[in-house]
C-alpha positions in Angstrom: 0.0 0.0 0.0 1.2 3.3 -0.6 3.1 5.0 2.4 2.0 8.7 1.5 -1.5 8.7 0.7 -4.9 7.9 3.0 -8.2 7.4 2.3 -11.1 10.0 2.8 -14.5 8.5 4.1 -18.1 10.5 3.6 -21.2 9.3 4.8 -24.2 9.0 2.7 -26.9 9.7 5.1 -30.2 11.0 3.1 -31.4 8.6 2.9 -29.8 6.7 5.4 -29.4 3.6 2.9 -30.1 4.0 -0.8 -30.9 0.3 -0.6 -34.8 -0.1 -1.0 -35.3 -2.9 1.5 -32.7 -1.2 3.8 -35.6 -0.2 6.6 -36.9 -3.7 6.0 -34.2 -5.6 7.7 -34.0 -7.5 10.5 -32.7 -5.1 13.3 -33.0 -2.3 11.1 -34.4 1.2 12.4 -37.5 1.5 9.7 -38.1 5.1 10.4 -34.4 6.0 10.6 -34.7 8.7 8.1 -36.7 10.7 10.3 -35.8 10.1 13.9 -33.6 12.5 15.2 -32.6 10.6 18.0 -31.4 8.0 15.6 -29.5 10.2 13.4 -27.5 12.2 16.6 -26.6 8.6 17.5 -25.1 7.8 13.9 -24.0 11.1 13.3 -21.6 10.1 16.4 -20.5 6.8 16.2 -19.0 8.5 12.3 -17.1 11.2 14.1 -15.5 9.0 16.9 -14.5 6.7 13.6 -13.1 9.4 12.7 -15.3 10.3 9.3 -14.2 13.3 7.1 -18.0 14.4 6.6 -21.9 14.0 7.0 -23.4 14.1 3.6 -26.8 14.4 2.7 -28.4 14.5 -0.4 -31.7 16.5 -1.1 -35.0 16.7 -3.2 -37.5 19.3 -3.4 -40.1 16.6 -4.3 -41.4 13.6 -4.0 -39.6 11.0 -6.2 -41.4 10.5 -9.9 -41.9 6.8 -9.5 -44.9 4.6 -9.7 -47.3 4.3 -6.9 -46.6 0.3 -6.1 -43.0 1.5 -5.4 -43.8 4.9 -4.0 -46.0 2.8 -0.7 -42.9 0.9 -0.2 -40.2 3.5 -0.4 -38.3 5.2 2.8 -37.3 7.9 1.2 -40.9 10.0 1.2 -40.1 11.8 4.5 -36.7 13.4 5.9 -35.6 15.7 7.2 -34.4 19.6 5.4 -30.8 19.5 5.5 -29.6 22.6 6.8 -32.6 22.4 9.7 -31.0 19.3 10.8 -27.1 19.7 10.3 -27.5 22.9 12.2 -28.9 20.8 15.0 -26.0 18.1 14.5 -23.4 20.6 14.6 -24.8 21.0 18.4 -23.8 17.4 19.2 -20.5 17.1 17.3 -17.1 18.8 17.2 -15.2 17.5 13.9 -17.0 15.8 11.4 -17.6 18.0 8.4 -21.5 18.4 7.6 -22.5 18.5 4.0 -25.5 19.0 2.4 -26.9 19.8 -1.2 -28.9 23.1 -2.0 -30.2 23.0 -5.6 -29.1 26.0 -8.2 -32.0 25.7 -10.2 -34.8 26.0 -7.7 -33.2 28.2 -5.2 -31.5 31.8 -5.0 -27.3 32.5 -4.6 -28.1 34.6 -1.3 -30.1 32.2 0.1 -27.6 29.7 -0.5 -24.8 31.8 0.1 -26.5 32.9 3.6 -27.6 29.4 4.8 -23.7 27.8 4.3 -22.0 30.8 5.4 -24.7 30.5 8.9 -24.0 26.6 9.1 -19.9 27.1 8.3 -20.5 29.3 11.8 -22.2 27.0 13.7 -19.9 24.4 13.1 -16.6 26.1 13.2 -15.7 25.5 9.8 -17.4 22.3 8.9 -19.7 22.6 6.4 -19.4 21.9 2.6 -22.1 22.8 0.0 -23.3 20.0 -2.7 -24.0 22.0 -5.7 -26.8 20.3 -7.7 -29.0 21.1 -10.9 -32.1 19.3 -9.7 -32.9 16.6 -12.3 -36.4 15.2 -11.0 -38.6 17.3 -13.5 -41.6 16.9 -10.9 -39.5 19.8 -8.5 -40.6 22.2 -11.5 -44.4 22.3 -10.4 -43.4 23.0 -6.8 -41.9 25.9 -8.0 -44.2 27.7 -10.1 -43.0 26.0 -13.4 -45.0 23.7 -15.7 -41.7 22.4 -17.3 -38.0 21.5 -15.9 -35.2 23.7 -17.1 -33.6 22.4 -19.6 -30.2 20.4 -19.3 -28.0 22.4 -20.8 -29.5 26.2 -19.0 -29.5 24.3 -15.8 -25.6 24.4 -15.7 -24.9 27.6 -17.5 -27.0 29.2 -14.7 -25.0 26.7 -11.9 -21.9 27.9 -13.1 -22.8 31.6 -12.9 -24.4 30.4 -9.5 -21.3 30.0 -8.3 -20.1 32.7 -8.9 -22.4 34.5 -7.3 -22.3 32.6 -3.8 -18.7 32.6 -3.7 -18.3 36.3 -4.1 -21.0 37.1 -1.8 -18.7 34.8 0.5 -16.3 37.4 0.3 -18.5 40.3 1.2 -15.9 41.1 3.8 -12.8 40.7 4.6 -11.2 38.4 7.6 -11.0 41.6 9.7 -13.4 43.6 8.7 -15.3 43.4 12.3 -13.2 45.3 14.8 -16.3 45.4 17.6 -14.1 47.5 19.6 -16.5 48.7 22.7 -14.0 50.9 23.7 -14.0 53.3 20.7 -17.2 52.0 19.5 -16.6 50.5 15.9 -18.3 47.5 15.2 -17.3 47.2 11.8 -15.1 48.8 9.1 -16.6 50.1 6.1 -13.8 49.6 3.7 -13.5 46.2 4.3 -16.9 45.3 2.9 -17.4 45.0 -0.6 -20.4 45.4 -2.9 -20.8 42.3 -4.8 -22.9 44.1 -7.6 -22.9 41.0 -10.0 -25.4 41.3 -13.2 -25.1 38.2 -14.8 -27.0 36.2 -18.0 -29.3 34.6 -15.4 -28.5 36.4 -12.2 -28.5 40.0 -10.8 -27.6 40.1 -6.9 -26.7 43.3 -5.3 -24.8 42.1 -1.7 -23.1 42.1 0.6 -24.2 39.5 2.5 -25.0 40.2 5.7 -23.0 38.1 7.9 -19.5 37.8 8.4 -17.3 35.4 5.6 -17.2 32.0 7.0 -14.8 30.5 9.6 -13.3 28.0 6.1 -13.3 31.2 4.2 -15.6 29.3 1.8 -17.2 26.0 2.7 -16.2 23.3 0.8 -17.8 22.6 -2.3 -18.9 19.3 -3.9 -20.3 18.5 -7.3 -22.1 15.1 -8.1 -22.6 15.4 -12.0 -21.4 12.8 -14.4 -22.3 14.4 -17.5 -19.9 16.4 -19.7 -21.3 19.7 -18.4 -21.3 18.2 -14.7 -18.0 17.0 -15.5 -16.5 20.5 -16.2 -18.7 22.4 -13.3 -16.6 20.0 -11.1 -13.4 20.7 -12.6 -13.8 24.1 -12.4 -15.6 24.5 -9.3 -15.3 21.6 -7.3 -13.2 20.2 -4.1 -15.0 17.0 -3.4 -16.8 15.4 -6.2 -19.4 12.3 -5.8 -19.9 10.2 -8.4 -21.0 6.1 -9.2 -18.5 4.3 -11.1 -19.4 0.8 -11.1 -15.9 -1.1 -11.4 -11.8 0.3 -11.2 -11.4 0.6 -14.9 -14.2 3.0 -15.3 -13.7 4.6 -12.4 -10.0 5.5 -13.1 -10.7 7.0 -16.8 -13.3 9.1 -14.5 -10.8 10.2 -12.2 -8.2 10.9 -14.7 -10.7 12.8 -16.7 -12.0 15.1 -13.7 -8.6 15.7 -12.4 -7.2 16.4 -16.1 -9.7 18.9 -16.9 -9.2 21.1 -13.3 -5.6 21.0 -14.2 -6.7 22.2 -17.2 -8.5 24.9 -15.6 -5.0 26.1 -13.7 -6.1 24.1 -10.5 -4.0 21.8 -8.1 -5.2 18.2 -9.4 -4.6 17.4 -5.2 -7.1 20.0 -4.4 -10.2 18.3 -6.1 -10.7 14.7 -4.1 -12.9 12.6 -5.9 -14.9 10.0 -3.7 -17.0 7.1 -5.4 -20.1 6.0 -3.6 -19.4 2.6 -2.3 -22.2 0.3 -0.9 -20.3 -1.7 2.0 -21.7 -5.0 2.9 -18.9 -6.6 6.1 -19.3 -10.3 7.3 -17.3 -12.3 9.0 -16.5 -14.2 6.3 -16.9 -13.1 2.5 -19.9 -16.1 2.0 -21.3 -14.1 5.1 -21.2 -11.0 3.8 -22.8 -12.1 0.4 -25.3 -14.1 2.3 -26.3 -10.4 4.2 -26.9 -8.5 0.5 -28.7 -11.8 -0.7 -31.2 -11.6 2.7 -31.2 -7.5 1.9 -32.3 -8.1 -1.7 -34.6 -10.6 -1.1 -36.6 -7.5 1.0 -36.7 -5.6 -2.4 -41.0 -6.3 -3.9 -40.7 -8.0 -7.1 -43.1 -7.0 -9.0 -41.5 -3.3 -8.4 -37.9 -4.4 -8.7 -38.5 -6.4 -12.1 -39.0 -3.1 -13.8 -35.5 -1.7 -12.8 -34.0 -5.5 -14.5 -35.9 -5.1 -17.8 -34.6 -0.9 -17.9 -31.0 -2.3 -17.5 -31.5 -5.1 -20.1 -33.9 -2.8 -22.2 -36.1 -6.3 -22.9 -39.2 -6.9 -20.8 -38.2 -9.7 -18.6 -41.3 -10.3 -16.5 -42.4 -13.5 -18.1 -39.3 -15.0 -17.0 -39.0 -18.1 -14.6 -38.2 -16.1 -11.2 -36.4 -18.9 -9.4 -34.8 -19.8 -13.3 -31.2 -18.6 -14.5 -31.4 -15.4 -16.4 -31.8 -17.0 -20.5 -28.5 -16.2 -22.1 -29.9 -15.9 -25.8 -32.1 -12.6 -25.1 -32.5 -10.4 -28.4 -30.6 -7.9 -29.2 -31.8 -4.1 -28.3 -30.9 -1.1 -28.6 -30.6 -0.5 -24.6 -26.9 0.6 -23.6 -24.5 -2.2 -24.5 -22.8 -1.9 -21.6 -25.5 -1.9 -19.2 -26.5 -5.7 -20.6 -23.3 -6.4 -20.4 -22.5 -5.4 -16.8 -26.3 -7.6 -16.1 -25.3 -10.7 -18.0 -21.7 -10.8 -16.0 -23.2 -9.8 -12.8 -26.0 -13.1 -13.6 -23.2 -15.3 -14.4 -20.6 -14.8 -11.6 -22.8 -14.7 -8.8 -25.2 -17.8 -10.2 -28.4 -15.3 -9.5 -32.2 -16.2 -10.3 -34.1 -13.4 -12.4 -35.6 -12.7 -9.3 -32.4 -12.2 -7.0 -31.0 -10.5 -10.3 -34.0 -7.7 -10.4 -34.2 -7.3 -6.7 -30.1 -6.4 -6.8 -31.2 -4.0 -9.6 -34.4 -2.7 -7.7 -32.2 -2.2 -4.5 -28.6 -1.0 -5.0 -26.9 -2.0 -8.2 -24.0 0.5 -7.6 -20.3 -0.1 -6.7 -20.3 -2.5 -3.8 -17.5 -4.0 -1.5 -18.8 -7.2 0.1 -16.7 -8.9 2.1 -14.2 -9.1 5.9 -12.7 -6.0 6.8 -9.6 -7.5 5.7 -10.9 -8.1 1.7 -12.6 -4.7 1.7 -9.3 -2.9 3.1 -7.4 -4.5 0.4 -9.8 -3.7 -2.2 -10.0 0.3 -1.0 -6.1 0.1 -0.9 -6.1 -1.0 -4.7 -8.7 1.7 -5.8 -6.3 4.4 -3.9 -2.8 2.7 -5.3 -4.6 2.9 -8.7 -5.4 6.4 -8.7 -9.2 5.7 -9.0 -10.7 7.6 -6.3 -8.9 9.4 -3.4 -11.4 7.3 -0.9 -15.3 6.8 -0.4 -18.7 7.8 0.0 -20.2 5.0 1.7 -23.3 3.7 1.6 -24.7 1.9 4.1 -27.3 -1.0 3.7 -28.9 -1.1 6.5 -28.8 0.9 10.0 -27.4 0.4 13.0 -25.9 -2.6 12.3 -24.1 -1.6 8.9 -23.1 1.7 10.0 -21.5 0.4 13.2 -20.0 -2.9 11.1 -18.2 -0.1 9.0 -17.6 1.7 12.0 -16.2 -1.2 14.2 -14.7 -3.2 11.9 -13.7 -1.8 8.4 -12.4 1.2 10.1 -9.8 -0.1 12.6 -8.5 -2.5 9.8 -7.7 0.4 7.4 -6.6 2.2 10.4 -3.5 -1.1 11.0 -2.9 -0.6 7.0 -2.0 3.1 7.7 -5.0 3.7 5.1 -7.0 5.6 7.6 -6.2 8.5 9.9 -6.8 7.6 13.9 -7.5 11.0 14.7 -8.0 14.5 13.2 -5.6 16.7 12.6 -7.8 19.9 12.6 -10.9 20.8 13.5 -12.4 21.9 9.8 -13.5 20.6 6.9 -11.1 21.7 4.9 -8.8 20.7 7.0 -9.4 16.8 7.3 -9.3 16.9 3.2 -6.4 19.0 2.7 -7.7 21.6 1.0 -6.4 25.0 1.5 -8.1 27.8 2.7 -9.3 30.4 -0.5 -7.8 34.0 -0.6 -10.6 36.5 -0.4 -11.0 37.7 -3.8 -11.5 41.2 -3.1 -9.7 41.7 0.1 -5.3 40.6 0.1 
C-alpha cells in the first residue's frame, strides 16, 4: 500500500441507505430517516470513527416513480438539511457536515446565507453540494410547468457560483473590529459590494453576515455528464460520483482531475470520492449471504422493472427462481448496461428474481466482504489512482453503519489507510484543502 496517501470517508446519510429494502431488515431502524434521535446517534459513532463528513443529499419533491413503489419506499419523509445539520453541529465537534442546495430551484443569497450560517455554527465544517435538480416533478413545486432544460440548468449553476462565492467574500477576515472601547463594530472599507449582473442572475450584496470560519465552505459537485463533469473541474473540491468497477472509475478520475488541471487548478485540491455500498461479514460467504437476505426485502413486481430498464427487454415472463436466459434479443438499450447484467448473472449464479431485486435495490459499486478483503480492495482503488477514498453507503442501520464503523475502520486504520485522529478541526482541513484568498480583500 502506498506510504503517502490515505483514504477520505463521507457518509451518505439522506437517505440513510439508498438500498430499498434497507428499513426492512431485521434489526434495522424502519423510520431512521426521520428520527432524530437515531441520526444524533449515527452522526456520532461516524465522528468517533473518525469520518471526514456527514453528507446528505436532497429533493425538493417527492420521487417520480410509480405508486406500487412509492408505498414501499423510505425515502418519502426526511428531514431539510440545513434544519438538521444545524442541529448536529450541536452534538458534534469535527466531522464535516455537507448537504446539497439546488441551483435551479433556489436563490445564490439564500444559499450563500444558509452555508456561510451553518460554516458558523460548526466552526468550519460545512461543505455545500451544488446540484442542478434533475427530478422534473421539482418544476411544479416551484411555479414551473416544465423542468429547465439540461443544458441552461448548468450555465446558470456555473454563474451560481459565482455568485455565492463572491458574496462569500462580502468582507474581509477583519473587517469586524467590535471595539466597545471606541465604539466601531465594523469597518466600512472592508466590505465589498458584490454588484454582479449576470445572464441569469443580478444580486446586489453584501451578505450580511461575516465570511465564514473556512473562508468558503467546501464545495462538492455530483454530475457525471460532460457539463457536470466541467462544473466539477472548475468548481469543485469533493466530487461524488458512481463508477461501477476500477477501470471506469479511473478514466473518470483521470478525466476530472485532467480537466481542473486544465482549468490552472492543483489536481490534489479536487478529491474525488465514489459512492461505495459496504456489505462486512465475517467471512466473504457471510457478507454475500447479508446482500442476498437485503435483496430478497426488495417487492418483485416493483424491482422487475429496474432489470428489464437495464436489459432494455421486458423480462417479466421470466421463470423467477430460473437462470437469467442467455440468448435474449438484441436491443438497442446501452451495450454496456447488458453487459454489466449478463456478467453480474453469471458470476454470482443469481435467479431473475435475485437479479431484479439487486437491480431494484442497490446495483452500484459495492465492497462485500471481511474487513480485511474490503481494506485491500480500497487500498487498490487508492494505489490505482481511481478515487482518493469513499462515499459509503450503508445497507442497512445500526448494524451496517456500526459494522463499517467497528470493523472496516480499525483494519484500514492497522494498514495506515485511515487516519486515527484529526488533525484539525475543519472541513477543509481533514481533506487538505487549503483555505481560499478573499478575492477582493489581500
Amino acid at each position: 500500500m502506498s506510504d503517502s496517501k490515505s483514504l477520505h470517508l463521507t457518509a451518505f446519510m439522506r437517505p440513510v441507505s439508498l438500498h430499498t429494502g434497507a428499513w426492512r431488515y431485521p434489526g434495522s431502524y424502519p423510520d431512521a430517516n426521520f428520527n432524530l434521535a437515531h441520526l444524533k446517534s449515527f452522526i456520532k459513532k461516524l465522528e468517533d470513527a473518525k469520518f471526514d463528513a456527514f453528507f446528505m443529499a436532497d429533493h425538493l419533491a417527492v420521487l417520480n416513480m410509480p405508486v406500487d413503489a412509492l408505498k414501499r419506499s423510505h425515502t418519502v419523509t426526511s428531514f431539510e438539511p440545513f434544519t438538521l445539520l444545524s442541529a448536529l453541529s450541536m452534538v458534534t465537534e469535527k466531522i464535516g457536515l455537507a448537504a446539497t442546495a439546488s441551483t435551479t430551484y433556489d436563490e445564490p443569497y439564500h444559499i450563500a446565507r444558509r452555508f456561510a450560517s451553518l460554516d458558523h455554527l460548526s466552526n468550519g465544517r460545512a461543505a455545500w453540494n451544488i446540484v442542478t435538480t434533475g427530478n422534473p416533478e421539482t418544476a411544479k413545486n416551484f411555479g414551473l410547468d416544465d423542468h429547465v432544460e439540461h443544458s441552461e440548468r448548468y450555465k446558470r449553476a456555473r454563474e451560481f457560483y459565482d455568485v455565492v462565492t463572491g458574496l462569500w467574500d462580502s468582507f474581509a477576515d477583519d473587517a469586524f473590529v467590535v471595539d466597545q472601547e471606541s465604539g466601531i463594530y465594523l469597518d466600512p472599507e472592508k466590505m465589498h459590494v458584490l454588484n454582479h449582473k449576470g445572464d441569469d442572475l443580478k444580486v446586489r450584496g453584501p451578505l450580511n453576515i461575516a465570511r465564514p470560519v473556512q473562508g468558503w465552505p467546501v464545495i462538492v459537485q455530483a454530475g457525471q455528464s460532460e457539463p457536470g463533469k466541467q462544473l466539477a473541474a472548475e468548481t469543485a473540491e469533493l466530487v461524488f460520483c458512481s463508477p461501477r468497477d476500477l477501470e471506469s472509475a479511473k478514466e473518470l478520475y483521470t478525466d476530472i482531475k485532467d480537466r481542473a488541471v486544465a482549468a490552472g487548478r492543483d489536481r490534489n485540491h479536487l478529491k474525488i470520492l465514489p459512492a461505495a455500498f459496504i456489505i462486512v461479514g465475517d467471512t466473504v460467504e457471510d457478507a454475500k449471504a447479508k446482500r442476498l437476505r437485503l435483496d430478497s426485502l426488495v417487492n418483485y413486481d416493483s424491482a422487475i422493472a429496474s432489470l428489464s430498464i437495464a436489459l432494455g427487454t421486458d423480462v417479466s415472463g421470466f421463470d423467477p427462481d430460473g437462470p437469467l436466459p442467455t440468448d435474449l434479443p438484441e436491443t438497442n438499450a446501452s451495450k454496456t448496461s447488458r453487459a454489466g447484467v449478463l456478467k453480474l448473472a453469471e458470476e454470482e449464479k443469481l435467479t431473475v428474481r435475485q437479479l431484479a431485486q439487486r437491480y431494484g435495490g442497490y446495483s452500484g459499486l459495492a465492497f462485500v466482504g471481511t474487513p480485511e478483503t474490503i481494506a485491500t480492495d480500497m487500498g487498490t482503488w487508492l494505489d490505482a489512482e481511481a478515487s482518493d477514498g469513499f462515499t459509503v453507503v450503508f445497507p442497512f442501520l445500526p448494524q451496517g453503519l456500526d459494522d463499517v464503523t467497528e470493523r472496516l475502520v480499525p483494519e484500514l486504520q492497522r494498514r495506515g489507510l485511515f487516519r486515527r485522529d484529526y488533525e484539525g478541526t475543519t472541513l477543509r482541513e481533514h481533506l487538505g484543502l487549503p483555505r481560499p484568498k478573499n478575492q477582493f480583500f489581500s
